[in-house]
C-alpha positions as CSV (number, residue, x, y, z in Angstrom):
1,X,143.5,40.6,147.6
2,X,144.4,42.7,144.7
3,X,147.0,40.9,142.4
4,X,149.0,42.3,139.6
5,X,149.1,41.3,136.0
6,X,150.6,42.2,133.1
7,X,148.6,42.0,129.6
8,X,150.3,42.1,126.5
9,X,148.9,45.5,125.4
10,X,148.6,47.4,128.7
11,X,148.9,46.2,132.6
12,X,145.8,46.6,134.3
13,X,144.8,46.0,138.2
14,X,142.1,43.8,138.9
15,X,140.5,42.5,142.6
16,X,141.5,38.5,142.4
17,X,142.3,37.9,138.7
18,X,142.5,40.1,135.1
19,X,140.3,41.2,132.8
20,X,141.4,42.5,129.6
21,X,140.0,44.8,127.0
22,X,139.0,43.0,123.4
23,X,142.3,42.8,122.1
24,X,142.8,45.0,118.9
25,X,143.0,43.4,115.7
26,X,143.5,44.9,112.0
27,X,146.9,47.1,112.9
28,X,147.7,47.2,109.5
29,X,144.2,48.5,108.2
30,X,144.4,51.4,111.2
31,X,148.3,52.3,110.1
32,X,146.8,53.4,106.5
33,X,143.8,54.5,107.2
34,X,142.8,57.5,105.0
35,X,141.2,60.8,106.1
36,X,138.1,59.9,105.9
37,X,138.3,56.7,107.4
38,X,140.5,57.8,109.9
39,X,137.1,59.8,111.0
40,X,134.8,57.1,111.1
41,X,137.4,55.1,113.3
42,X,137.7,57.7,115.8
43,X,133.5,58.6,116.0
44,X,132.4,54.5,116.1
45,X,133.3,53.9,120.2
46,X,130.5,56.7,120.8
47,X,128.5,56.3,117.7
48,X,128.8,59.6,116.3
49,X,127.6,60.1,112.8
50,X,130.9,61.1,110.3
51,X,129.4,63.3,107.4
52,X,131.3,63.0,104.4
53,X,129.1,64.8,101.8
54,X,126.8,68.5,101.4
55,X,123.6,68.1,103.3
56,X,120.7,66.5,101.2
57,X,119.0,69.0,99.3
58,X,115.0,68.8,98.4
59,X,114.1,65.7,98.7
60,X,112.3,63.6,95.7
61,X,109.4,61.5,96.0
62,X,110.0,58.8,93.8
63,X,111.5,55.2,94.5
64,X,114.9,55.4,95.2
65,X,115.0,59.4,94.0
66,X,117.1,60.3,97.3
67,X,119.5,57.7,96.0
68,X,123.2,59.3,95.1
69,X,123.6,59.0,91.4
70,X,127.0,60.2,90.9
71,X,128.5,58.7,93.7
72,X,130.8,56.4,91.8
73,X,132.8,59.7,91.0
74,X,133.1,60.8,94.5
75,X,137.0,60.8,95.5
76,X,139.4,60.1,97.9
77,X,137.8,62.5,100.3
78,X,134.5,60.9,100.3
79,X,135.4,57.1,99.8
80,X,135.6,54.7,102.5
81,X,136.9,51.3,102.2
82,X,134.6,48.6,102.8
83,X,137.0,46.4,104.5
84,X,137.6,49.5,107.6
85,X,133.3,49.1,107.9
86,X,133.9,45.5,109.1
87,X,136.7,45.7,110.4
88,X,134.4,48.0,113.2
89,X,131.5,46.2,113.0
90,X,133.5,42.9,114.4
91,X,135.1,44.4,117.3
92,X,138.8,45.9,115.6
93,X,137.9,49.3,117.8
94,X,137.2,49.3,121.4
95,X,134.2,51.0,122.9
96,X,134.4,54.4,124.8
97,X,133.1,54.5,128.5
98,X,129.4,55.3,128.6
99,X,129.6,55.2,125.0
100,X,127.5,52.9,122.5
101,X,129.3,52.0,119.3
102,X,127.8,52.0,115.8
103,X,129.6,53.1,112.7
104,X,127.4,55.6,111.7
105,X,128.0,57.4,107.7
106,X,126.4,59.5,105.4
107,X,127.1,60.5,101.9
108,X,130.1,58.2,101.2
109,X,131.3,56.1,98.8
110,X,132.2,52.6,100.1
111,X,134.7,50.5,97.7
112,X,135.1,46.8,97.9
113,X,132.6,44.3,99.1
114,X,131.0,45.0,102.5
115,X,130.8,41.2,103.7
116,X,130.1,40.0,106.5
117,X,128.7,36.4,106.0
118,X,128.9,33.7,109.3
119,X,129.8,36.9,111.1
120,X,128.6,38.5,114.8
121,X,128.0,42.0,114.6
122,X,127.2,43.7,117.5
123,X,127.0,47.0,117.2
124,X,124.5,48.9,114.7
125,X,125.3,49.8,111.1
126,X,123.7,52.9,109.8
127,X,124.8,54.3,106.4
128,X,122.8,57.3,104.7
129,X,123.5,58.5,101.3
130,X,126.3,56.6,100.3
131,X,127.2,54.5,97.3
132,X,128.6,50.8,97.5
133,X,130.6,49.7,94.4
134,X,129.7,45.9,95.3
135,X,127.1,43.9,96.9
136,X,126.5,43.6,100.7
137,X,126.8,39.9,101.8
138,X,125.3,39.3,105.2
139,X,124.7,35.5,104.6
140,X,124.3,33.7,107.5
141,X,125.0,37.2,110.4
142,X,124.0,37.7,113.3
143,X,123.5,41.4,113.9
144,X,121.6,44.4,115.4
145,X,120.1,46.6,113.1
146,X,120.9,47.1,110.0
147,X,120.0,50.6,108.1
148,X,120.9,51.4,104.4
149,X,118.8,54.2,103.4
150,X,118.8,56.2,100.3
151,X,121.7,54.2,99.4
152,X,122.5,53.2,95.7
153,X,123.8,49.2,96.2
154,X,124.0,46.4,93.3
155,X,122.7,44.1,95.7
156,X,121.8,42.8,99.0
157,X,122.6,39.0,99.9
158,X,121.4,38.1,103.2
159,X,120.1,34.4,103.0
160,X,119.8,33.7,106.9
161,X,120.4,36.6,108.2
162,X,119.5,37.0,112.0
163,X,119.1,40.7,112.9
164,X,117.6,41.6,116.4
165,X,116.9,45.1,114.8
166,X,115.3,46.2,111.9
167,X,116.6,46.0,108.2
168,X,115.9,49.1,106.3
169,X,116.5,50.0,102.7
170,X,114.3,52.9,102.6
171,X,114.7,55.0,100.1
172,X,117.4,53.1,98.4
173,X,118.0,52.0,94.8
174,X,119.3,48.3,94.2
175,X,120.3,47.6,91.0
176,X,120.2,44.2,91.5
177,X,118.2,41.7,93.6
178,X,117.7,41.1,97.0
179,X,117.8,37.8,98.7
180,X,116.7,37.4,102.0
181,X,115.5,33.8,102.4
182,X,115.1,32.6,105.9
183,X,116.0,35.4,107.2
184,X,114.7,36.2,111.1
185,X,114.4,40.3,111.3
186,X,113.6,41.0,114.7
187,X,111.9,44.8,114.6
188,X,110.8,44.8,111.2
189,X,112.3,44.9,107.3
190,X,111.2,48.9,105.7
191,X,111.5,49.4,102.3
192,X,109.0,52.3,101.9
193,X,110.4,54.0,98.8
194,X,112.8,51.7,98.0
195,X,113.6,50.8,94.3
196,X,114.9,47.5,93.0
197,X,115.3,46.7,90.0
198,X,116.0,42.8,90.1
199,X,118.1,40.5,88.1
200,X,115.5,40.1,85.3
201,X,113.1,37.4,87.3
202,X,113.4,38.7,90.9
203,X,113.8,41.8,92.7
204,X,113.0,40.6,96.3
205,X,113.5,36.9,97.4
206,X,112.5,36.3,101.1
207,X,110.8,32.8,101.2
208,X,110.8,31.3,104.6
209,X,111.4,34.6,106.2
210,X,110.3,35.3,109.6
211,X,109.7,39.1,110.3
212,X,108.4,40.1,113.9
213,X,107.3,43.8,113.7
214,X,105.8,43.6,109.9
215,X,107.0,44.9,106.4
216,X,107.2,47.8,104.9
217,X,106.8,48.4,101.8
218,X,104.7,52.0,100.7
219,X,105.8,53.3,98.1
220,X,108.3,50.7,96.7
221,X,109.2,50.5,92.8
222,X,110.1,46.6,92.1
223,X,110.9,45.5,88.2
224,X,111.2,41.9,89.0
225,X,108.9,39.5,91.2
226,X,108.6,39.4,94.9
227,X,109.2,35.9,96.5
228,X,107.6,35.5,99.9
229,X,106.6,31.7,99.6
230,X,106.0,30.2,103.0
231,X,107.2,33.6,105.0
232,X,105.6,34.9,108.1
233,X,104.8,38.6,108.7
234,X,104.2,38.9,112.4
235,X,103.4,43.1,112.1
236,X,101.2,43.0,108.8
237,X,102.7,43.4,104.9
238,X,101.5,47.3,103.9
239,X,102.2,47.8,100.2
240,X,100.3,51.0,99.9
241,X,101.5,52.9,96.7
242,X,103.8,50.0,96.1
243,X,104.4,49.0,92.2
244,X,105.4,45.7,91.1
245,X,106.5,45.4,88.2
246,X,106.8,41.8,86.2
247,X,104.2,41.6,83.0
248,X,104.0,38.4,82.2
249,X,105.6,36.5,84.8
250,X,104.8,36.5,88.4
251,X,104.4,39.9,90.3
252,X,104.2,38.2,93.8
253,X,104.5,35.1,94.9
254,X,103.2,34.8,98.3
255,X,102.2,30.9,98.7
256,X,101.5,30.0,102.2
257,X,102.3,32.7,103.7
258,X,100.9,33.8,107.5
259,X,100.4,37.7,107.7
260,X,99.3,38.5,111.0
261,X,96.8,41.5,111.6
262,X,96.6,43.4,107.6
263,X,98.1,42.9,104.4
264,X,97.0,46.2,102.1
265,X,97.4,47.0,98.6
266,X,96.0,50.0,98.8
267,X,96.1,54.1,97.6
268,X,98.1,53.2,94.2
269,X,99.1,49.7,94.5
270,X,99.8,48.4,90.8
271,X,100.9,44.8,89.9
272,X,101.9,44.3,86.3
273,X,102.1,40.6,86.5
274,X,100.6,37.9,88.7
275,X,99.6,38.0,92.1
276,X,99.7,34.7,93.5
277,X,98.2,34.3,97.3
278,X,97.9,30.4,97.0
279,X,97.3,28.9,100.4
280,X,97.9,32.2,102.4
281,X,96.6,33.0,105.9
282,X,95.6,36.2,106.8
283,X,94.9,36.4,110.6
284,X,93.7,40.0,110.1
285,X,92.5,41.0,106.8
286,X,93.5,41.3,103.1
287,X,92.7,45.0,101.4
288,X,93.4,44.8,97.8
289,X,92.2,48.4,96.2
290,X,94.8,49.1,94.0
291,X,95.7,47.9,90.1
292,X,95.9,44.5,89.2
293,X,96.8,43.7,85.5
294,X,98.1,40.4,84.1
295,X,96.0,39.1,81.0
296,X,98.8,37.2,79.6
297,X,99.2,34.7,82.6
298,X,96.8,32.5,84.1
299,X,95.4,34.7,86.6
300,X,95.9,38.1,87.7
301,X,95.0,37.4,91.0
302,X,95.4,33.7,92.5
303,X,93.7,33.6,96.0
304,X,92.9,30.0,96.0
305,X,92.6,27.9,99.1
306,X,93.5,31.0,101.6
307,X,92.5,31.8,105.0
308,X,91.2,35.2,105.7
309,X,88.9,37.3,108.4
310,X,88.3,39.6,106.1
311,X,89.0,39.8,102.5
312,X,87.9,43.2,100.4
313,X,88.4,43.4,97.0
314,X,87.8,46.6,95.7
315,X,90.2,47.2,92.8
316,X,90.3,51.2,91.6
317,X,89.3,49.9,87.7
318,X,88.2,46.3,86.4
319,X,91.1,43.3,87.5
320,X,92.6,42.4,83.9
321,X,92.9,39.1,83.8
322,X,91.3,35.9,85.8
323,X,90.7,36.1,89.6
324,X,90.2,33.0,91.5
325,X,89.4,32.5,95.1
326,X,88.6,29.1,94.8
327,X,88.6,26.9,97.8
328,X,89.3,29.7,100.1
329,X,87.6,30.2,103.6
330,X,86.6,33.7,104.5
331,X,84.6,35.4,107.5
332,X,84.2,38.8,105.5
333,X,83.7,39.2,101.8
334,X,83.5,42.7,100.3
335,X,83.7,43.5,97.1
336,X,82.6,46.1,93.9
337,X,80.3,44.4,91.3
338,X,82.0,47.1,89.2
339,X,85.5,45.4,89.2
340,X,85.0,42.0,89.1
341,X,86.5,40.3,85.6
342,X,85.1,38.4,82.6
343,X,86.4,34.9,84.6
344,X,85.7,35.1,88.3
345,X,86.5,31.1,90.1
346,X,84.6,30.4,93.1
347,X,84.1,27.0,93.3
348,X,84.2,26.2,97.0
349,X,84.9,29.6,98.2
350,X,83.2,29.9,101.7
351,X,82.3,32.8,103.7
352,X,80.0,34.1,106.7
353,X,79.2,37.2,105.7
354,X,79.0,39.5,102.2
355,X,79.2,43.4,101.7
356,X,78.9,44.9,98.3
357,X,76.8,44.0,95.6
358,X,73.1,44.4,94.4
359,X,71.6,40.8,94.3
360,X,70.9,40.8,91.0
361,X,75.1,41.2,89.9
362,X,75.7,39.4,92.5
363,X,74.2,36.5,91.3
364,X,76.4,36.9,88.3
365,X,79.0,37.2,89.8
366,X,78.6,33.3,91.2
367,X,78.1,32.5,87.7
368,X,81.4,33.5,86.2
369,X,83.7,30.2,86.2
370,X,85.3,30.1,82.7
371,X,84.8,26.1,83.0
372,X,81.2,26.1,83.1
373,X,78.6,25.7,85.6
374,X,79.5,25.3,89.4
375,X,76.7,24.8,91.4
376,X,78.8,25.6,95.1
377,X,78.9,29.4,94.4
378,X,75.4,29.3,93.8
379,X,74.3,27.5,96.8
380,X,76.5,29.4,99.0
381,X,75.2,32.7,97.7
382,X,71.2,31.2,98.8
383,X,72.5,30.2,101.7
384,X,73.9,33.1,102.8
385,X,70.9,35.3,102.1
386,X,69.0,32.7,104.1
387,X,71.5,33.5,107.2
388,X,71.0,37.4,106.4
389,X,66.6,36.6,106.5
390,X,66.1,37.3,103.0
391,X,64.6,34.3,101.8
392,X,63.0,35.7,98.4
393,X,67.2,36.5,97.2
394,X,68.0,32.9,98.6
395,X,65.1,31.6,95.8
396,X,66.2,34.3,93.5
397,X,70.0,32.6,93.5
398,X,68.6,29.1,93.5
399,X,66.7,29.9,90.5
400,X,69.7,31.0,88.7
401,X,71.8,27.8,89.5
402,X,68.9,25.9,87.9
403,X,68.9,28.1,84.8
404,X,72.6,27.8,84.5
405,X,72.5,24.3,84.8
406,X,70.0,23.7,82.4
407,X,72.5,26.2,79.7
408,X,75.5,24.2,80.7
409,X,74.1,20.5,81.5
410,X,71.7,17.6,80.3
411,X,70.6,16.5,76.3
412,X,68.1,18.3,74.7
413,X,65.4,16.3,76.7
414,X,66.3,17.7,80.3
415,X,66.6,21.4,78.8
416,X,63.0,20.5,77.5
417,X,62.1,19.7,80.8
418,X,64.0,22.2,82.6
419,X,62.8,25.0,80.6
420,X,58.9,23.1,81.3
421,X,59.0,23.9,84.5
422,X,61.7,27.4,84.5
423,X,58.5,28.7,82.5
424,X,55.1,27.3,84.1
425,X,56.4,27.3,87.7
426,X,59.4,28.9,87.9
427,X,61.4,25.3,89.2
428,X,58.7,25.5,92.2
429,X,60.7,29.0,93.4
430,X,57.5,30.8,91.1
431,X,54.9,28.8,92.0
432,X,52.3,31.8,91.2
433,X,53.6,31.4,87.3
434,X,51.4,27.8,87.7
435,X,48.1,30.1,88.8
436,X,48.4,33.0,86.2
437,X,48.8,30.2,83.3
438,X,45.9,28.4,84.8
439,X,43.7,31.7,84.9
440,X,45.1,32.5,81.4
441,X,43.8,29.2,80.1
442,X,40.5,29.1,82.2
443,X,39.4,32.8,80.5
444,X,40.0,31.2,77.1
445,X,38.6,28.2,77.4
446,X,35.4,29.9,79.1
447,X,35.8,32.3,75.6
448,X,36.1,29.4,73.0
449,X,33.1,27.0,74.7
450,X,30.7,29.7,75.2
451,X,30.7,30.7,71.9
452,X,30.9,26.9,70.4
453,X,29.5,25.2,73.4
454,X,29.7,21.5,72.8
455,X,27.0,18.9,72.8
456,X,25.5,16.8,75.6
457,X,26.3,13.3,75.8
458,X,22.2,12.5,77.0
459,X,20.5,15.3,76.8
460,X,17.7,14.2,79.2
461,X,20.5,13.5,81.8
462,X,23.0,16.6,81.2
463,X,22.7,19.6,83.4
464,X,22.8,22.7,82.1
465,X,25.7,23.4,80.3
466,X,28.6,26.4,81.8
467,X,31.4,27.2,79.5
468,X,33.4,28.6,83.0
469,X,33.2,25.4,85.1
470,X,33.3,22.9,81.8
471,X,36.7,24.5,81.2
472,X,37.7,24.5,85.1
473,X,37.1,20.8,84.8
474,X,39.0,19.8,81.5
475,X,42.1,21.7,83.2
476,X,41.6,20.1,86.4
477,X,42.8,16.5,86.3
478,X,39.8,15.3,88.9
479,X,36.2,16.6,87.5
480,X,34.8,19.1,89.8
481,X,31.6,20.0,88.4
482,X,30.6,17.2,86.5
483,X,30.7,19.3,83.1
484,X,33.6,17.3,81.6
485,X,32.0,13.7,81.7
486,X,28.2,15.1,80.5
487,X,29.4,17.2,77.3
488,X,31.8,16.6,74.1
489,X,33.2,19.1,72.3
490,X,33.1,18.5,68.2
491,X,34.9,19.5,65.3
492,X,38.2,22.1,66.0
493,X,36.8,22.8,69.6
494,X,37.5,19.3,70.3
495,X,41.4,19.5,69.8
496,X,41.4,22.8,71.9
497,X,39.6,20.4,74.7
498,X,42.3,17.9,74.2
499,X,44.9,20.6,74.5
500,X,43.6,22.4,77.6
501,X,43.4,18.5,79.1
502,X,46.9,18.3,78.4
503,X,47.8,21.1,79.8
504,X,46.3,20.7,83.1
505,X,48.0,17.7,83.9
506,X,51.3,19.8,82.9
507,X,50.3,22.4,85.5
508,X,49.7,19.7,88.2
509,X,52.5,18.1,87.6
510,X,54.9,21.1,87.4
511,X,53.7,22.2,90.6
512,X,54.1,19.0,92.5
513,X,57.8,18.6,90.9
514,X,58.6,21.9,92.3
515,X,56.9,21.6,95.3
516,X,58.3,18.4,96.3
517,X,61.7,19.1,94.2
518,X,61.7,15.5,92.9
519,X,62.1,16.4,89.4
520,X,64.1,19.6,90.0
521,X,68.3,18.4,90.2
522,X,70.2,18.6,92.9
């Protein structure tokens, strides 16, 4: 049954009821619509892009270069209001058959405030080369993608923010900040040559964010920090080239953050400021290969307590400033020697495997901690050469934790001892110090006695007398050849005896503390 109806702005027939078009809204903006917006109206039912400015010319490499810089004396002819723009964008203009709206400008300058907070947007918003007089205010929008490339813009507020799309600012310069906390970007956020220049303490703000298909950020200028405290990068974070710009304060703060698959600060990465990592998870790995500079804040690099596959740390010159990874658990370490600073924290840093590093700088490098001796680093160092089946590095690195610890800990009688048995045995880890001492003594006792031998005790009873095993006995703390209890020494060679006694039961007892490691500290 086909039944009749009348709408108010048109009649339409319908099989067994009506369906109307959207009904229009914003008469009075369409009535006194400029030229130029009078063209963007007309091309946003079938998406057409409305050029309003000369064809981009060479284009610049640098941050934000593409950026309009004059476009704040563009004219009637050129200037769109932003009021028209979402007035489109939530539904004022009905959709062409087979057509697929989006308002769609380049080279344009946009007056008023593009806002479009608590709003649903469904349709795609793509500007290019244009320049907004006032910030764009997406608080709280739902949307489909949202493009703003080599844009100028005072600022982007978007706290909330739900875009099925991708937000992109490539290109762009922001002279102000942009806010993006808890936002939820469904195809990605790209700000690969981007340029913000913050509010003074932040340039990007986007704790709690969610973003599905990975940020982009090569090539990005930022004077101000970048917040990312507790966000989650589902498609990686890839700063390559980026420069973050904040000396003194915080470059980034990433706390607890969860990059899946790579974060990279790589091929001209500079942070002037701090880079803090603290409690991160990277379920890929963390490449950090670029500048890191911050001597007047606590760290230049805080990686403490993060979670990583694979971490490699390979700065292009010596990090300026303190680096700490303390607490952090990593499958993958690799590093350059070369880089590493002055004050390196390790404490409870745990890894599986190491790549990088001569033993010998590697073992300072597990000696660094500006707070004195930590004996984890050390003992994760041995046991990791003891996984790898290089036990002689694993007692090289134990060796060094016992030196430090005798530098750094205990009165002057347990650096005494330490330093007893660091130089006759090596703290058991030398055990053939003990035997080149012993043979040291044995050929100068031998010397002394056979040129002053001593006298017998009963001559009719003594057997004849040999300076090689009487010493060999007077170092030994058991007699073996019976020289020791059948001759006395006398006069100066008496006191040598004494000492060589003396030093014998030093030997012995050195060996057996480092054998058994009951003297030797845990």
């Amino acid at each position: 049954m086909v039944v009749p109806f009348v709408c108010m702005n048109r009649c339409v027939i319908v099989a067994k009821g009506c369906v109307t078009d959207r009904p229009r809204r914003n008469n009075g903006i369409v009535k006194r619509l400029t030229r130029a917006e009078r063209l963007l109206w007309r091309a946003f039912p079938s998406g057409s892009w409305v050029e309003l400015g000369d064809p981009v010319g060479a284009r610049r490499t640098t941050a934000g270069g593409n950026a309009p810089r004059e476009g704040h004396s563009w004219g009637p002819e050129r200037t769109v209001r932003a009021e028209v723009i979402a007035a489109l964008l939530l539904g004022a203009r009905e959709a062409d058959a087979g057509g697929i709206p989006a308002v769609r400008l380049r080279g344009a300058r946009i007056v008023g405030a593009l806002d479009l907070r608590g709003g649903t947007v469904e349709h795609e918003l793509s500007l290019s080369g244009c320049h907004l007089d006032e910030p764009v205010v997406l608080t709280g929008c739902v949307t489909r993608t949202i493009r703003l490339t080599d844009c100028r813009l005072p600022a982007l507020i978007a706290s909330g923010l739900r875009a099925g799309g991708h937000l992109s600012l490539s290109g762009s310069h922001v002279t102000g900040v942009v806010q993006l906390p808890r936002a939820q970007l469904g195809d990605g956020l790209w700000l690969a040559g981007t340029k913000i220049d913050g509010d003074g303490e932040w340039a990007l703000v986007g704790n709690a964010m969610v973003v599905d298909m990975g940020m982009l950020a090569m090539n990005a200028h930022f004077t101000g920090g970048v917040r990312l405290a507790g966000a989650r990068l589902n498609g990686g974070l890839l700063m390559e080239g980026a420069r973050l710009h904040n000396p003194g304060k915080d470059a980034l703060v990433a706390d607890s953050m969860v990059v899946e698959d790579v974060m990279r600060c790589t091929d001209g990465f500079l942070a002037e400021g701090c880079v803090r990592l603290r409690g991160a998870r990277f379920n890929g790995s963390l490449r950090i290969e670029g500048v890191l500079r911050s001597p007047d804040t606590r760290y230049a690099l805080h990686a403490g307590h993060i979670e990583a596959r694979e971490v490699v740390l390979r700065p292009a010159e010596a990090v300026d400033g303190m680096v700490t990874f303390a607490y952090s658990r990593v499958e993958t370490f690799e590093d350059d020697p070369a880089r590493w600073p002055e004050k390196l924290r390790l404490n409870g840093l745990v890894y599986e495997r190491l790549r990088g590093g001569a033993v010998a700088r590697r073992i300072s490098w597990a000696g660094r901690d500006p707070d004195g001796f930590r004996p984890q680093p050390y003992e994760q160092l041995a046991a990791w050469y003891l996984r790898d089946g290089n036990d002689a590095l694993a007692r090289r690195t134990q060796l060094a934790k016992l030196r430090a610890m005798r530098r750094h800990r205990g009165g002057l009688g347990g650096r005494l001892t330490g330093l007893l048995l660091d130089v006759t045995v090596g703290y058991g880890y030398r055990p053939w110090l003990a035997a080149m001492w012993f043979a040291a003594l044995l050929g100068a006792g031998t010397a002394v006695f056979a040129a002053h031998p001593p006298r017998a005790i009963k001559p009719s009873e003594s057997p004849a007398f040999e300076p090689f095993a009487y010493a060999f006995d007077l170092l030994l703390p058991v007699s073996v050849f019976g020289q020791r209890d059948h001759f006395d020494p006398a006069g100066w060679t008496q006191g040598f005896a004494y000492g060589l006694i003396v030093m014998g039961w030093v030997l012995a007892t050195a060996l057996i503390a480092g054998g058994t490691r009951v003297l030797r500290p845990n």
